[in-house]
C-alpha positions in Angstrom: 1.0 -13.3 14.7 2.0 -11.0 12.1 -0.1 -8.4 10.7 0.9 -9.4 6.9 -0.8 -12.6 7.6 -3.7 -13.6 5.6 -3.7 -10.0 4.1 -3.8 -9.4 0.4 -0.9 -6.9 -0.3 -0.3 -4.1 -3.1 3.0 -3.3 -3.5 3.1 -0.6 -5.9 6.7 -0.5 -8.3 7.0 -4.2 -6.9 9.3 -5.0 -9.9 11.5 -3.4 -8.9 15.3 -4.1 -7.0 12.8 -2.9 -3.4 10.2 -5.1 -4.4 11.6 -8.4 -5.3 13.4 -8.2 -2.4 10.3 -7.3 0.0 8.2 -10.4 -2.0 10.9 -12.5 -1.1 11.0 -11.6 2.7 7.1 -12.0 2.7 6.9 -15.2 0.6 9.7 -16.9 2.8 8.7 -16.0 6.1 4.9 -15.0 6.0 1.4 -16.4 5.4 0.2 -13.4 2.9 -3.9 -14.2 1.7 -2.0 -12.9 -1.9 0.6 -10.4 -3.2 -0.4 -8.4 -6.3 2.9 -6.5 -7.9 1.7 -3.1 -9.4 3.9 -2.0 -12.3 4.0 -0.3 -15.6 6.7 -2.7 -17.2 5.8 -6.1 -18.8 9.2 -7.4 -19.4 10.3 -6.3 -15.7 7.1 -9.0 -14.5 8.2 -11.6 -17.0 11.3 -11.8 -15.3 9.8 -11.3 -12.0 7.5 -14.0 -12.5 10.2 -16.3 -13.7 11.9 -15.8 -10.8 9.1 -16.3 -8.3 7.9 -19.5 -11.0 4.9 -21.7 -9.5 3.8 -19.0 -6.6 0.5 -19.2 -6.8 -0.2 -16.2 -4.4 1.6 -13.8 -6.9 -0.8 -11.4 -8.7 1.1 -9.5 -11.6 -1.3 -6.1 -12.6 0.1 -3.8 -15.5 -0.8 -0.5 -14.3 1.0 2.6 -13.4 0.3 4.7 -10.6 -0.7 8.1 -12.3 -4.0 6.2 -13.6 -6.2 6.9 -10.9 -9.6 4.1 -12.2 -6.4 1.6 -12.7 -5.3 2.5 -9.0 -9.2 1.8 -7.8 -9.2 -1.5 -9.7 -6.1 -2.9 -8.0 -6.6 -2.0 -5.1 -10.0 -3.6 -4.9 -10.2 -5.8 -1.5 -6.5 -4.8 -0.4 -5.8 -4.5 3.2 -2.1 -3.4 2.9 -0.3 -1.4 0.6 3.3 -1.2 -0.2 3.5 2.2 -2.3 7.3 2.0 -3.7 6.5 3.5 -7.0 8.0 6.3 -8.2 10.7 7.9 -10.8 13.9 7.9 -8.8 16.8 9.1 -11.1 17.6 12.4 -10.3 18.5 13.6 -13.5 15.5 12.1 -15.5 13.6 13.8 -13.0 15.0 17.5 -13.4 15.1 16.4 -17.3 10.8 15.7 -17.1 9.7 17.6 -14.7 6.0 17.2 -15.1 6.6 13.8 -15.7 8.4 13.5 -12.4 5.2 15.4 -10.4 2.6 13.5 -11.7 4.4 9.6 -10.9 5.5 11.0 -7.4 2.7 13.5 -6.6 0.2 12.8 -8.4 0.5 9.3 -8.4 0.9 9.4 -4.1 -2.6 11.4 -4.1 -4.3 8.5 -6.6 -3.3 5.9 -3.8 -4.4 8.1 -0.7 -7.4 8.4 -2.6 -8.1 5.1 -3.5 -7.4 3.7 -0.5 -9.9 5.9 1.8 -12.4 4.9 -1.0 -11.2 0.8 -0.5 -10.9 0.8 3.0 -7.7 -0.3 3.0 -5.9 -0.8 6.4 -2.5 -0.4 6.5 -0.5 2.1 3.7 3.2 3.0 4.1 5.0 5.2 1.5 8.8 4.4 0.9 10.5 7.4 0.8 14.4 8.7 0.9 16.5 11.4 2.6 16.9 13.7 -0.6 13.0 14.4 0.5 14.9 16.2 3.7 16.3 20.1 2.3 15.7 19.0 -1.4 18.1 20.1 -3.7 17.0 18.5 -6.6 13.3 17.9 -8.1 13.2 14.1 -6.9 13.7 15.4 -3.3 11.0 18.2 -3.7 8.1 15.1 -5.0 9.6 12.8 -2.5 9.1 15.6 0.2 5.4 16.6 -1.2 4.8 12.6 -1.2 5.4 12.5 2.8 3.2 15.1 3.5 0.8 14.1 1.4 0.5 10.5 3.3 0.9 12.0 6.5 -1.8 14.7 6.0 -4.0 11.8 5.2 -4.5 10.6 8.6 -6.7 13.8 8.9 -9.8 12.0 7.0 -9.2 8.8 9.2 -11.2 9.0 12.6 -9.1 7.7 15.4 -8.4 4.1 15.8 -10.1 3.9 12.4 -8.8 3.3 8.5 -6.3 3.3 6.5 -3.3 4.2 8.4 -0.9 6.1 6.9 2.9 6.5 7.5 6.2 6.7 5.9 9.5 5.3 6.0 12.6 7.3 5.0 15.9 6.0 4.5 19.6 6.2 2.5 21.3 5.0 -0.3 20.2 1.4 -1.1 23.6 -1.2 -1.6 22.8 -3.4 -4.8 19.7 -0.9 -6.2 19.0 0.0 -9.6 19.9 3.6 -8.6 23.3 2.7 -7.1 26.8 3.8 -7.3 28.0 0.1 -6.7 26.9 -1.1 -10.2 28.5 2.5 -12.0 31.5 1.9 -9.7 31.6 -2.4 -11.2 31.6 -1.2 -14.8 33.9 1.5 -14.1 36.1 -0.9 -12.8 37.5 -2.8 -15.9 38.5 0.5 -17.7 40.6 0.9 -13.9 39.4 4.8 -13.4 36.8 5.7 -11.6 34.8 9.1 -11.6 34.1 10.6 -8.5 32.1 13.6 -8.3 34.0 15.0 -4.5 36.3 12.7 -2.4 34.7 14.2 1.0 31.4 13.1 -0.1 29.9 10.9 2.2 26.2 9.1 2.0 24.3 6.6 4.4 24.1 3.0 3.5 21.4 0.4 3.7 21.0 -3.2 2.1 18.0 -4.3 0.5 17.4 -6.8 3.1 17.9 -4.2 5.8 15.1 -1.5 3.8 12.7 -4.6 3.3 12.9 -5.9 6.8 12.8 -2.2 8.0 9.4 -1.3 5.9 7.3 -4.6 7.8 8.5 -3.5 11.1 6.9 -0.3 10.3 4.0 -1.6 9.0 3.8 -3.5 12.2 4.2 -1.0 14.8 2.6 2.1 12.7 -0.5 3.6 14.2 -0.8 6.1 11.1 0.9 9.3 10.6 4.6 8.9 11.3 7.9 8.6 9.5 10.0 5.7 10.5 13.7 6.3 10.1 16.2 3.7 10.6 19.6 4.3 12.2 22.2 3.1 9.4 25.9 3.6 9.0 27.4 5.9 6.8 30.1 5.7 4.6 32.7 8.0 2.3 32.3 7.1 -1.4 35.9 7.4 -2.1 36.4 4.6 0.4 34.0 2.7 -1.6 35.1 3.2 -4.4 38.8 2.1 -3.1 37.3 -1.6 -1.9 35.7 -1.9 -5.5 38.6 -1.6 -7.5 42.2 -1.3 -4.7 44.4 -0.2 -7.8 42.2 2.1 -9.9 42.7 5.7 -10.2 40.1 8.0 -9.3 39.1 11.2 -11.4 37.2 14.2 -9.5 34.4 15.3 -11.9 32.7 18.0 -9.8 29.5 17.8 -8.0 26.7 17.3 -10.2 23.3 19.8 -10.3 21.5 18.3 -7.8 23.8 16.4 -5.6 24.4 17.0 -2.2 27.9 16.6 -0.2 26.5 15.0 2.7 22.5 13.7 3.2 20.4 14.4 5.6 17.7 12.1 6.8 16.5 14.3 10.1 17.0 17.8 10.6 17.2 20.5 13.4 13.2 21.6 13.3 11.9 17.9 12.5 14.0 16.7 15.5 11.7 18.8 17.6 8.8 16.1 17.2 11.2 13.4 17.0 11.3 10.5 19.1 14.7 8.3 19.9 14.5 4.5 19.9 17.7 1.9 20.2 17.8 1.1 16.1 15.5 4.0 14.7 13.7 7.3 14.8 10.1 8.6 14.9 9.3 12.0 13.4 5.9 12.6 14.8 2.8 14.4 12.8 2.5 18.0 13.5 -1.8 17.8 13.4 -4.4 17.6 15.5 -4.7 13.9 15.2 -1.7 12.8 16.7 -2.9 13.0 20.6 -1.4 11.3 23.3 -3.2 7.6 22.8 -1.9 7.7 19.4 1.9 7.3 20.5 4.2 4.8 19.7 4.1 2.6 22.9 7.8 1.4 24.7 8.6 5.4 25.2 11.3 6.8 23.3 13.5 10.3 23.7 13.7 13.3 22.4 16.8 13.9 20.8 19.4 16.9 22.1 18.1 20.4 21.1 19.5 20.8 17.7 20.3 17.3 16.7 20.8 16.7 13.1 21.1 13.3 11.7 23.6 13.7 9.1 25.6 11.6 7.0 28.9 13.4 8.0 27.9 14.2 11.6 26.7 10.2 12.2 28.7 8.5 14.9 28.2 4.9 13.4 30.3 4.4 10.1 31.1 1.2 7.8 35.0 -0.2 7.8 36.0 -1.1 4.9 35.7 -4.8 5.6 32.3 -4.5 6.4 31.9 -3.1 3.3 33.7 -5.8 1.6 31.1 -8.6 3.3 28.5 -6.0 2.8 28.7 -5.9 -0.9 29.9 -10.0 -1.3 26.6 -10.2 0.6 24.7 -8.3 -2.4 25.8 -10.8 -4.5 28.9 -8.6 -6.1 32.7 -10.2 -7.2 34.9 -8.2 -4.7 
């Protein structure tokens, strides 16, 4: 029996491309008590409600994280909460920067809070690799968000609640964020901009990020940061299976961006554990003793193992691309 069962969920920024997707997983395939969708836009849950028509388990609260009484009143009675809320674009974050602290820090501590207060069970933060070496001020709040959840476990007695974890993972096929949809439009003029041909990122579908978070909810015991093992690919290729006879223009690297991502590095892999299809990075506290550990074993990675998108031994053909992206619902 699944732990999502006759739970009422909060999934925080549920209107968005992570969000629908997750609802849909849960709706389909799950007994949920309810689902309440946290967001600040109501046009976004006009359309999501559309979508979703006659589900009577759908709750749709206007509310944004960074209102802490708001926070409180929706999570009243919540056993597990989604927290996928946050500003995302990289440069409308280092464009409002105090804007981008108090959605992704600010807003993390208002759910940490409120869910000690609530008694919640269950809390999982989804996070992303340009939290790992941030180069950019998403990264930095994405970072500060992790250790903010995992710290949390320190006010939880052992074997008690909320659990607290994170999940940390790449570049999202089909998201709002996405190159795909820049790459689409780009596509009819026939020249694509491409900020370095040797850049390379890691590659996850929707699907694949939703499915990923449940497990984790599933198997979390509080603390950790779930990392799945996902391909990685070189934009320019992508770029190639999007449009075969466009010409590609090298813009530069812009401020912020990275050549390769990172989503484990040489010190966190010191508290790492290896399983077949993901990683643990293990809390560096007190509370994480022995009884705490993920059960089924798991390895510690080679001294100095970086897991990189350049150094990755698993990488996407261009046919699997192709099916990758016809999957996401894009004319290729």
């Amino acid at each position: 029996m699944s732990v999502l069962n006759d739970k009422t969920i909060l999934i925080t920024g549920g209107t968005g491309s992570f969000g629908n997707k997750i609802t849909e997983i849960i709706l389909r395939e799950y007994e949920p008590h309810s689902i309440r969708i946290l967001s600040r836009g109501e046009l976004l849950q006009m359309q999501m409600r559309e979508k979703f028509k006659n589900e009577r388990k759908l709750r749709f609260l206007i509310g944004d994280v960074r209102d802490r009484d708001r926070v409180y009143r929706a999570m009243n009675n919540v056993d597990i909460v989604i927290h996928a809320a946050a500003m995302k674009q990289v440069p409308a974050c280092e464009y409002n920067p105090l804007e981008a602290v108090r959605t992704n820090i600010d807003g993390a501590a208002n759910i940490i809070d409120s869910a000690i207060d609530n008694k919640v069970e269950k809390v999982i933060v989804v996070s992303s690799d340009k939290a790992v070496h941030p180069v950019n001020l998403y990264g930095a709040t994405k970072m500060v968000a992790e250790k903010l959840f995992t710290q949390a476990n320190v006010f939880v007695p052992e074997n008690g609640t909320p659990k607290f974890s994170c999940v940390r993972y790449g570049n999202v096929v089909g998201s709002r964020g996405s190159v795909v949809p820049v790459f689409m439009d780009q596509r009819e003029s026939g020249t694509f901009t491409i900020t370095d041909p040797r850049m390379t990122r890691f590659w996850i579908t929707l699907e694949q990020g939703a499915r990923f978070v449940i497990r984790s909810i599933e198997n979390m015991v509080g603390g950790e940061i779930f990392i799945p093992k996902i391909p990685s690919m070189e934009v320019i290729d992508l770029a190639k299976v999007i449009g075969p006879s466009c010409k590609s223009v090298v813009t530069g690297i812009r401020p912020g961006e990275k050549l390769h991502e990172v989503l484990i590095t040489e010190d966190e892999s010191r508290h790492t554990l290896e399983f077949n299809d993901h990683f643990i990075i293990e809390p560096e506290f007190p509370f994480w003793t022995t009884n705490w550990r993920p059960e089924n074993g798991g390895k510690r990675p080679a001294e100095g193992f970086r897991y990189s998108s350049s150094g990755n031994s698993d990488w996407i053909s261009k046919s699997d691309l192709i099916k990758m992206l016809k999957h996401e619902g894009y004319d290729i």
